[in-house]
C-alpha positions as CSV (number, residue, x, y, z in Angstrom):
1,X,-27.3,-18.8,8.3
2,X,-29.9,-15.5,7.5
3,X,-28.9,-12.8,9.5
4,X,-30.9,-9.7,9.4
5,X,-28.7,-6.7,7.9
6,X,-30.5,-4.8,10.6
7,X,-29.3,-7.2,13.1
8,X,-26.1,-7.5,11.8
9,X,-26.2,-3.3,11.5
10,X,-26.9,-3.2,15.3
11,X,-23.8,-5.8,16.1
12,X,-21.4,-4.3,13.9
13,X,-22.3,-0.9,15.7
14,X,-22.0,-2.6,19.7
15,X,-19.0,-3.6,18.4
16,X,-17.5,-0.6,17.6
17,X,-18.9,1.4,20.8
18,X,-17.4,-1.6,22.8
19,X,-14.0,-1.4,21.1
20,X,-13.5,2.1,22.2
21,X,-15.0,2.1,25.4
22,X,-13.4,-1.2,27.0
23,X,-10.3,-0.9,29.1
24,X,-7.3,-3.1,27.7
25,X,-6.2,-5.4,29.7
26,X,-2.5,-4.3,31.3
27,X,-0.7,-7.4,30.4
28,X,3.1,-7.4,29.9
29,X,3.9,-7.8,26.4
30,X,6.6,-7.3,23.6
31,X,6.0,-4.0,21.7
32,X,5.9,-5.6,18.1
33,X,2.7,-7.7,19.6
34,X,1.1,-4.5,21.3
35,X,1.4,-2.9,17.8
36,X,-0.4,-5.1,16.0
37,X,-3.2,-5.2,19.0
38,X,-3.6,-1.5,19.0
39,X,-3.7,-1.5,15.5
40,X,-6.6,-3.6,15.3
41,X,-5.5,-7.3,14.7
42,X,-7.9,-8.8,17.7
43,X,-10.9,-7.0,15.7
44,X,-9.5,-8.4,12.0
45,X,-10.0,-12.2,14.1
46,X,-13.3,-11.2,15.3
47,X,-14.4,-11.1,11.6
48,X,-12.7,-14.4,10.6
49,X,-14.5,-16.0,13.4
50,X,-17.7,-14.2,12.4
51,X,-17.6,-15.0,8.8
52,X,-15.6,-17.8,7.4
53,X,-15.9,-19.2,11.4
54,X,-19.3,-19.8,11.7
55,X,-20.8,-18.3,8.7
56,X,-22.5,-15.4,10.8
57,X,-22.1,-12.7,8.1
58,X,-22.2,-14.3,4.9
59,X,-21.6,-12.8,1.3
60,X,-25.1,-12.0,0.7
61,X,-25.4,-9.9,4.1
62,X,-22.1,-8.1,3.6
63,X,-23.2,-7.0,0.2
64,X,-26.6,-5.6,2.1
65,X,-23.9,-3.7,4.4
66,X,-22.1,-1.9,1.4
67,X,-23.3,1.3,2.1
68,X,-21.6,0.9,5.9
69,X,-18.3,-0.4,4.6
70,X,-18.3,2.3,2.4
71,X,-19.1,5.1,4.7
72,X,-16.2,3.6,7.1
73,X,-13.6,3.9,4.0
74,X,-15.1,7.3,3.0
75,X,-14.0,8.5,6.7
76,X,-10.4,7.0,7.0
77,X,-10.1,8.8,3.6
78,X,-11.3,12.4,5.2
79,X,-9.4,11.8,7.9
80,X,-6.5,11.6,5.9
81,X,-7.6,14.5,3.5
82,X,-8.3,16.5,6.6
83,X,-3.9,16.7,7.5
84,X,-3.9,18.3,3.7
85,X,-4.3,22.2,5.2
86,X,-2.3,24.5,2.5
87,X,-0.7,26.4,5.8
88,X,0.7,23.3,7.3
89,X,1.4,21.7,4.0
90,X,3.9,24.5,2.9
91,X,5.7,24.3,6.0
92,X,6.5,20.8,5.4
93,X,10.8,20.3,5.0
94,X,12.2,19.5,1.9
95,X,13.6,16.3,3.5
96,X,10.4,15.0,4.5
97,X,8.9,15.5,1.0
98,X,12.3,13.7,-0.7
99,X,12.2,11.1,2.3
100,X,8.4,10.0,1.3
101,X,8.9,10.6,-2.5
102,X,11.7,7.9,-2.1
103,X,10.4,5.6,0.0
104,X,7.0,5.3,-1.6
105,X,8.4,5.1,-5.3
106,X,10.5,2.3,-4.0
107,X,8.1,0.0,-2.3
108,X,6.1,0.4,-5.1
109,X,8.6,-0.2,-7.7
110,X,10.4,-3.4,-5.8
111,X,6.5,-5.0,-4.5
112,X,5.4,-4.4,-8.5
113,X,8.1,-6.1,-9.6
114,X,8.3,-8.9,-7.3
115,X,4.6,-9.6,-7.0
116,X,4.9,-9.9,-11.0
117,X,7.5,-12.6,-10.3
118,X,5.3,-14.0,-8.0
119,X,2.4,-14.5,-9.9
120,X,4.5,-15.9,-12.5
121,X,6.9,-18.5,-11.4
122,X,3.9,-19.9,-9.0
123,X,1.0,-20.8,-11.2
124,X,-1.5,-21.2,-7.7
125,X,-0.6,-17.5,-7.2
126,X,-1.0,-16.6,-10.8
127,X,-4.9,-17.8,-10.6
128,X,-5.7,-16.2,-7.7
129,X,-4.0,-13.0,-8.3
130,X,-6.6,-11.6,-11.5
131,X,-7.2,-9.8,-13.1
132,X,-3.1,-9.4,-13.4
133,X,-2.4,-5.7,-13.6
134,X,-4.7,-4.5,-11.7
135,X,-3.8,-7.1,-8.2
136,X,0.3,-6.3,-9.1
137,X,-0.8,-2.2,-9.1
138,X,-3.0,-2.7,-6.0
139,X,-0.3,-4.7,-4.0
140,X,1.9,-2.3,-5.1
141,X,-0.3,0.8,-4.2
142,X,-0.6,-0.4,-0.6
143,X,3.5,-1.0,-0.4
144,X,4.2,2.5,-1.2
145,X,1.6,3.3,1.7
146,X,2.8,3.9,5.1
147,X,-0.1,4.6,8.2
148,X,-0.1,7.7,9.7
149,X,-1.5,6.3,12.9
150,X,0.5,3.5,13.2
151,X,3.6,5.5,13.0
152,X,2.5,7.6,15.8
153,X,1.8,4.9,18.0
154,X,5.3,3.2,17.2
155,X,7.0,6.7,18.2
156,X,5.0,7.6,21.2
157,X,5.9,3.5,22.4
158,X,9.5,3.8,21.4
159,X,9.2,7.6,23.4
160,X,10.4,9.5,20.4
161,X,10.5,13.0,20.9
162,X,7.9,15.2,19.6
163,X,9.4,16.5,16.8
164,X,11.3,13.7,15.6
165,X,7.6,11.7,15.4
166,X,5.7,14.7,13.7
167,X,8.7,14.5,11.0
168,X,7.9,10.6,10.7
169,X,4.1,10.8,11.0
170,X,4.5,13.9,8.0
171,X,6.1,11.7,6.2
172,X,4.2,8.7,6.6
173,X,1.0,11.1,5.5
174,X,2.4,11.9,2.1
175,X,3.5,8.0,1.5
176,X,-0.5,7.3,2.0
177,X,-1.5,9.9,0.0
178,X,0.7,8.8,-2.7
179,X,-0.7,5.1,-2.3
180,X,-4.3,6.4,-2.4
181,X,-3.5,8.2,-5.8
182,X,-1.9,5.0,-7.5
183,X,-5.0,2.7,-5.7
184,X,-7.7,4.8,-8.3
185,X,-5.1,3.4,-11.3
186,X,-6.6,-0.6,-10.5
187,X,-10.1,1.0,-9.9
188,X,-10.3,2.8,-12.8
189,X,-8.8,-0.7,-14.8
190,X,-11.9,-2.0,-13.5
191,X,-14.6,-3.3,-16.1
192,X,-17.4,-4.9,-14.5
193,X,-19.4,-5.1,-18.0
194,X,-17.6,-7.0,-21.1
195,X,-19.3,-5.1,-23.1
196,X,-19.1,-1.8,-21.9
197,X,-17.6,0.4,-24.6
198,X,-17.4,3.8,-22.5
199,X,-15.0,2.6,-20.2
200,X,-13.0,5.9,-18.7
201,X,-9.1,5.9,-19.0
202,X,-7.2,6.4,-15.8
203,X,-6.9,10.2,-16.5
204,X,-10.9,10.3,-16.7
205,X,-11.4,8.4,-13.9
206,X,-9.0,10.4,-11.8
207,X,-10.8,13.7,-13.2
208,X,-13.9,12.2,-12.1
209,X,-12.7,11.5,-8.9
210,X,-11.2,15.2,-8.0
211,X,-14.8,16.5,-9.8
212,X,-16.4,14.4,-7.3
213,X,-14.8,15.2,-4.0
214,X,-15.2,18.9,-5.1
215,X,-18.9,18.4,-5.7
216,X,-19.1,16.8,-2.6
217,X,-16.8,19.6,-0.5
218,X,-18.9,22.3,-2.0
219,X,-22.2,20.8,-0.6
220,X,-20.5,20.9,2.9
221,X,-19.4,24.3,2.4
222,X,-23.0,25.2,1.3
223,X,-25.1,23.8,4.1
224,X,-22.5,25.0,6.8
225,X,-22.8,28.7,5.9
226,X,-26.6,27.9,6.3
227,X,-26.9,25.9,9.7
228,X,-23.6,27.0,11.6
229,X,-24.3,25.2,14.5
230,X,-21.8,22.9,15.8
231,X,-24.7,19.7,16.0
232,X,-26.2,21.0,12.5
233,X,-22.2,20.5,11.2
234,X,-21.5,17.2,12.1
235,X,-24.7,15.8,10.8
236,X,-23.6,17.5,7.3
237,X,-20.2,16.0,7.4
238,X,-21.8,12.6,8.2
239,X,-24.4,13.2,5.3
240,X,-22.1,14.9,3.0
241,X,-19.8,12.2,3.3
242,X,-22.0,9.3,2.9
243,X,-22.8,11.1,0.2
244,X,-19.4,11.0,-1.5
245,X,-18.9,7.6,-0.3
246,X,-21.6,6.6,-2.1
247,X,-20.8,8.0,-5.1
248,X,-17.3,6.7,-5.4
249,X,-19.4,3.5,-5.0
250,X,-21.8,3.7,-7.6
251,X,-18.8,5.1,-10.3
252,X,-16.3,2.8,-9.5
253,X,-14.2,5.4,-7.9
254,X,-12.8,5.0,-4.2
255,X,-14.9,6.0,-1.7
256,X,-11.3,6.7,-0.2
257,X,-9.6,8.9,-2.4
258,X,-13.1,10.6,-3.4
259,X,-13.7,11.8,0.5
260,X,-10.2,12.5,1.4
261,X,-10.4,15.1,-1.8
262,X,-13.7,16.3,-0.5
263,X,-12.0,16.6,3.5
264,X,-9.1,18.6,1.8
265,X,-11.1,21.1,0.0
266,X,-13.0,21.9,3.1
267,X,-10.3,22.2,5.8
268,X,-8.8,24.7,3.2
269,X,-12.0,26.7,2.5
270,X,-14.2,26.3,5.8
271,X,-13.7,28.3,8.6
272,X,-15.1,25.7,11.0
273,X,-12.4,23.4,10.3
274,X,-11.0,22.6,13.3
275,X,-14.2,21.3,14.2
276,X,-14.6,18.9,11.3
277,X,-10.9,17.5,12.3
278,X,-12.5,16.9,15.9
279,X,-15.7,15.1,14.4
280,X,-13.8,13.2,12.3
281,X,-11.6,11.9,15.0
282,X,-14.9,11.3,17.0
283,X,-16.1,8.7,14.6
284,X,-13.3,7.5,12.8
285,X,-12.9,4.7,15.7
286,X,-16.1,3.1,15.3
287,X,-16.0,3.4,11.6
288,X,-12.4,1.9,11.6
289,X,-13.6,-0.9,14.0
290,X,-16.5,-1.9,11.8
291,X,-13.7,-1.7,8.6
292,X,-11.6,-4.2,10.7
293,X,-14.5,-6.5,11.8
294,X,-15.7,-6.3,7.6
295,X,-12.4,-7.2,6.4
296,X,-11.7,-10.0,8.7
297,X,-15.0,-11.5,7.5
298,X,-13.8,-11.2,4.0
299,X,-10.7,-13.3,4.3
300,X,-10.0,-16.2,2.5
301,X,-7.2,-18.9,1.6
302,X,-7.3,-20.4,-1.4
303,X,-4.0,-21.5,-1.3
304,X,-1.2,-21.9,1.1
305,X,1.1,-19.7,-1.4
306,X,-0.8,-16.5,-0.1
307,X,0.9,-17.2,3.8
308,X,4.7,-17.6,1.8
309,X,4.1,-15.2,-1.0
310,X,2.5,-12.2,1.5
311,X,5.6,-12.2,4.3
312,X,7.6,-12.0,1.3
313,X,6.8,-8.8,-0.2
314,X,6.3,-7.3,3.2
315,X,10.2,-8.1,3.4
316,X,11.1,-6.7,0.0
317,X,9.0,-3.4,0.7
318,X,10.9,-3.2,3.8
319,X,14.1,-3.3,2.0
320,X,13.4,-1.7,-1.0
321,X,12.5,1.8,1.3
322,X,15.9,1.1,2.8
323,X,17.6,0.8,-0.4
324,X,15.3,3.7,-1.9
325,X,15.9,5.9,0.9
326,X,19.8,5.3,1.1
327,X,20.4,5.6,-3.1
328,X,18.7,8.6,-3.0
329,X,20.4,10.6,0.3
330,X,23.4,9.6,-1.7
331,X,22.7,10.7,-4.9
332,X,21.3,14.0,-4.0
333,X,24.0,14.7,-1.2
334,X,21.7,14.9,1.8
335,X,23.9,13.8,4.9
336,X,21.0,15.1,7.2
337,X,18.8,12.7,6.1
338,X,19.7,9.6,8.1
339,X,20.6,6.1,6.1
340,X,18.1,4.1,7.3
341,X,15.6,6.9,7.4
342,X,13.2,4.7,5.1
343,X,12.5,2.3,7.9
344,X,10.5,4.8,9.6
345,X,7.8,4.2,7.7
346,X,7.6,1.4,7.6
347,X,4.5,0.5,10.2
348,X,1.2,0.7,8.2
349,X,-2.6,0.0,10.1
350,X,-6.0,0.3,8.8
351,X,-5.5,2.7,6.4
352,X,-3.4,0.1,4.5
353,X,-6.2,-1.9,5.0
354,X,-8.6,0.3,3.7
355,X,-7.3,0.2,0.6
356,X,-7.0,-3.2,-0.1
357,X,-10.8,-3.6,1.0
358,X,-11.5,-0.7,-1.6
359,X,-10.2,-2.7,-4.2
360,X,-12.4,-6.3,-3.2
361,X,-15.6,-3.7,-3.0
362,X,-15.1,-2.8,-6.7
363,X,-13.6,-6.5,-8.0
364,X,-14.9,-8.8,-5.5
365,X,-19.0,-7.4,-5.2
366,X,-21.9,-7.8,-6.8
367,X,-22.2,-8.2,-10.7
368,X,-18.4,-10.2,-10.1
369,X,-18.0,-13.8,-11.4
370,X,-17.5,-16.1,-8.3
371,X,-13.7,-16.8,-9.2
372,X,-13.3,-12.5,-9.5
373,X,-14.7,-12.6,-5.7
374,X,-12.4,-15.0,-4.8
375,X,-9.3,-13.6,-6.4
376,X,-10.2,-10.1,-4.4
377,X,-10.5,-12.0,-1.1
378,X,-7.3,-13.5,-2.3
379,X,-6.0,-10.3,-2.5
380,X,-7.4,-8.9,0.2
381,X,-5.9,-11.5,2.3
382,X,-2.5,-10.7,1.0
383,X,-2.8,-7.2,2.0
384,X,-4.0,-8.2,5.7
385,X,-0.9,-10.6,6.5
386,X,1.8,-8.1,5.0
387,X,0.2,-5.6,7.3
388,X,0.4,-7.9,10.3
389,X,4.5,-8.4,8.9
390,X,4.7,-4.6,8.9
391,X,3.5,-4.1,12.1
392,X,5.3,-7.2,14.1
393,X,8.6,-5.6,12.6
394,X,8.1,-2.1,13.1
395,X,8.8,-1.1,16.2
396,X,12.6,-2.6,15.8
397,X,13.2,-1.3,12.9
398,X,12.4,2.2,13.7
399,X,14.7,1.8,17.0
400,X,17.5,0.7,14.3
401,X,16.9,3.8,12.5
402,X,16.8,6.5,14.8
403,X,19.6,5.3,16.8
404,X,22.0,7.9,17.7
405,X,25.6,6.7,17.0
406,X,28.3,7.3,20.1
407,X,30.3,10.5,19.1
408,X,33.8,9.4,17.9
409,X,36.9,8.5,19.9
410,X,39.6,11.1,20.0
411,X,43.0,10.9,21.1
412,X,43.5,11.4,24.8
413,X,46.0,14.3,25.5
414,X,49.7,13.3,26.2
415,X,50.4,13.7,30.0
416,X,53.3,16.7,30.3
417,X,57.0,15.6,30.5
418,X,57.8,16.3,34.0
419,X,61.6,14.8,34.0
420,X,64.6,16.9,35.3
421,X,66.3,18.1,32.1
422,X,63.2,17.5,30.0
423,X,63.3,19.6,26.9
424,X,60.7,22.9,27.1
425,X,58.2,23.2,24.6
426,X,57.5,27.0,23.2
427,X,53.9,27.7,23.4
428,X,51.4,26.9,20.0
């Protein structure tokens, strides 16, 4: 079927508008299931009806909407970039920075490791799952991520208190961080010429990346000091950013990590900020919807393995931030820190998401060999039902780990010895 990109454009952007402007229906559910509605899953189904449904957006017309799908992963990264202001930043505990160090090195380590195994002892997975390295680093990458969203919307359903969820959700933003930084390790693995002999290390790329999102800050900066008006500013945050999404596109870089770098200079250096953080929260719901609807139309199955292999490393990211979490309060003697503190973080949403479609945009586009689109969509695919395994299990989990324990029995005091003759005790 030829769709019009225009066409498809206008669809995409109905429904976004519709997504955030729709009631949701008040039906009585369990909170896992709400979780993974709110965080997007009816949308994700929208695009596998759309695409490998009917074959309404095909390969050819998401390729023509490129630009969009990297505009919409250019904004989840500034809005993640934007929570990166040096004031608020220092104020953040020491526990929450060892909770997140833990709990992302451990998911990453443990989902590494056992996606390695994976991709070894099952041959189907092993051809779906290539180039290696970079699908084991980019599985990985998005295990160590937590979502900062999602984790709000657990502790606001579970009716945490406020500053018990603003420890999680600061937590949960440094875990995401620290996935975005190991996602540019598989981008910058990423050769789409055999014979290109210039290839940038990981170091270069990641230099490239920072020089990037600081060009692109800059040329905010510049054109707000010169048109101050509040309409003038969010039309250069939407062109600046497109801007830096595009390049990220066009270098191989993350459209992701490049914005979020170019949001965090500017919230640090612009006196306006607090009026980019309320455009970006403005769009970053359409954007996000048209993400959703883009992956869902990316999905694939080329084998059965990815519905047993995905579930699987959900569960051993789930324990391994247990186990990181636990060895490490223990090792560092912080009883404050609760034991299952890890499972906080556990919930993850689009910008989980994002990340995984960041990595089929560089190894699964244009210029790719059909089997190298295929293995992203594999990929991809993996990262979409261990997000849906995240999410269903979230809500319980984070009950288990903030529970507060009963305070201990003590001894009930004797009753006094009120016998004739009984024998006086002196005073203590």
């Amino acid at each position: 079927m030829n769709v019009s990109p225009v066409l498809a454009l206008a669809g995409l952007a109905a429904i976004g508008l519709l997504a955030t402007r729709l009631p949701r229906p008040a039906w009585r559910r369990a909170p896992s299931l709400d979780l993974v509605l709110a965080a997007g899953g009816p949308l994700v189904c929208v695009g596998l009806v759309l695409g490998p449904g009917i074959g309404f957006v095909s390969a050819s017309l998401l390729r023509a909407l490129a630009p969009v799908t990297a505009l919409a992963l250019g904004w989840l990264g500034a809005t993640l970039g934007a929570q990166f202001e040096w004031r608020y930043v220092r104020r953040i505990p020491r526990d929450v920075w060892l909770l997140a160090a833990w709990s992302a090195a451990s998911g990453f380590a443990a989902v590494a490791l056992a996606a390695a195994l994976l991709a070894r002892l099952v041959p189907a997975l092993g051809m779906v799952w290539t180039p290696r390295l970079p699908v084991i680093v980019t599985l990985a990458a998005v295990a160590a991520a937590s979502g900062p969203g999602a984790v709000t919307l657990v502790a606001r359903t579970l009716g945490l208190g406020e500053l018990v969820a603003r420890r999680i959700a600061r937590a949960a933003v440094l875990e995401t961080a620290a996935g975005a930084l190991a996602i540019t390790v598989p981008l910058a693995l990423h050769r789409p010429h055999a014979g290109a002999g210039a290839e940038l290390g990981w170091r270069a790329s990641l230099i490239f990346a920072v020089g990037s999102g600081a060009l692109v800050g800059m040329a905010f900066l510049s054109v707000s000091r010169l048109r101050p008006a509040p309409a003038d500013l969010g039309f250069a945050l939407l062109a600046t950013l497109l801007f830096g999404a595009g390049l990220g596109y066009a270098a191989d870089l993350s459209p992701f990590v490049v914005c979020a770098l170019a949001a965090g200079l500017i919230v640090n250096l612009s006196p306006r900020r607090h009026l980019v953080r309320h455009v970006l929260a403005d769009w970053a719901q359409p954007l996000t919807t048209v993400m959703l609807v883009v992956t869902g139309a990316l999905l694939t199955l080329p084998t059965v393995w990815l519905l047993v292999a995905a579930p699987l490393l959900a569960l051993v990211r789930i324990a391994a931030k247990w186990g990181g979490v636990r060895f490490g309060r223990e090792a560092t003697r912080r009883p404050e820190i609760p034991p299952l503190a890890g499972l906080t973080t556990v919930p993850q949403g689009a910008t989980a998401l994002a990340l995984g479609l960041g990595f089929f945009i560089q190894y699964g586009g244009p210029g790719t060999a059909a089997l190298g689109g295929v293995s992203a969509a594999a990929v991809l695919t993996t990262v979409v039902v261990g997000v849906a395994v995240a999410q269903l299990a979230a809500a319980p989990l984070v009950a288990l780990a903030l529970r507060v324990d009963p305070p201990p029995l003590t001894r009930a005091p004797e009753a006094s010895d009120l016998r004739h003759n009984a024998p006086a005790e002196w005073p203590r």
